[in-house]
C-alpha positions in Angstrom: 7.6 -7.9 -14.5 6.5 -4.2 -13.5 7.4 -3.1 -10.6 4.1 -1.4 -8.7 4.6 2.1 -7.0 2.3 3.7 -4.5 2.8 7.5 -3.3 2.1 7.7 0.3 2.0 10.8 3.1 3.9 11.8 6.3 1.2 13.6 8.3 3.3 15.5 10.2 5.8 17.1 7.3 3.4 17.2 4.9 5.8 15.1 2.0 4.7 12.6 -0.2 7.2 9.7 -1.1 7.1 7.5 -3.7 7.1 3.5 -2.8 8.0 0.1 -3.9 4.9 -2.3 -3.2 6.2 -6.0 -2.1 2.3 -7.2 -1.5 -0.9 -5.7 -2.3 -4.3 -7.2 -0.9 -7.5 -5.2 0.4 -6.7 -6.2 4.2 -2.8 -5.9 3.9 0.0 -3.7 1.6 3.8 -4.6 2.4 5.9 -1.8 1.1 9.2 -0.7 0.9 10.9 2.8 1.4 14.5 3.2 0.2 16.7 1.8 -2.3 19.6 -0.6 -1.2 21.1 -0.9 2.1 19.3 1.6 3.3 15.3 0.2 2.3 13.0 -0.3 5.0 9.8 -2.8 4.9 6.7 -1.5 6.3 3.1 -2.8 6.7 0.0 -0.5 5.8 -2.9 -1.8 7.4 -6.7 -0.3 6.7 -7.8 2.5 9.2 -10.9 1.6 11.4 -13.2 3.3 8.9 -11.8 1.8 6.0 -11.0 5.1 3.9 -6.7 4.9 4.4 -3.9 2.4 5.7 -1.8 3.4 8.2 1.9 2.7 8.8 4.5 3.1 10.6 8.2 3.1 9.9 11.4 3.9 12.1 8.8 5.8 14.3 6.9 8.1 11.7 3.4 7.0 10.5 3.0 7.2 6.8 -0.8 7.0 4.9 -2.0 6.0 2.0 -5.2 7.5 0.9 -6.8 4.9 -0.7 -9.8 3.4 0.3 -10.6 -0.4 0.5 -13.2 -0.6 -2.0 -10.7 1.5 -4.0 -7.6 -1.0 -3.8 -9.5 -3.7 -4.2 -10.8 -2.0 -7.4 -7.3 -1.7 -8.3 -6.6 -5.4 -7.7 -9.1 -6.8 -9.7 -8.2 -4.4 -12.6 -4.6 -5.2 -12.8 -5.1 -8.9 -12.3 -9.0 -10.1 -13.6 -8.1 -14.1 -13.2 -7.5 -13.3 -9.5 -10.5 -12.1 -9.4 -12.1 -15.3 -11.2 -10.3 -18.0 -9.3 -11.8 -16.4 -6.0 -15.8 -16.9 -7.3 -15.3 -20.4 -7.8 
């Protein structure tokens, strides 16, 4: 199995880091930061507008800029009998 990675944003330094993704669904991304001991689970949730998530983690919000329309693109690519099952 292939282990999906996201890249997500700190607004206030600027970085980018590189993330584990637990769960991946257009209304809800479960990610985790860090390796080990020391990983932290954190929940993304869609922005009011629906053009990020937003998260927060040990007190500093993280973004991914991804749109809903976009992850949900990415879903359906990666897994097209998800997508089937649902239309039935």
């Amino acid at each position: 199995m292939q282990t999906e990675k996201i890249t997500v944003r700190q607004p206030e330094s600027g970085k980018t880091l590189e993330v584990v993704v637990l769960s991946k669904r257009a209304d809800h991304i479960e990610v985790v930061i860090g390796e080990g001991v020391h990983s932290v689970k954190c929940d993304l949730s869609p922005s009011r507008n629906g053009l990020l998530y937003v998260g927060k983690v040990m007190g500093r919000e993280i973004i991914y800029e991804r749109s809903r329309e976009q992850v949900q693109a990415d879903i359906d690519r990666l897994n097209p009998l998800l997508r089937e099952s649902k239309r039935r």
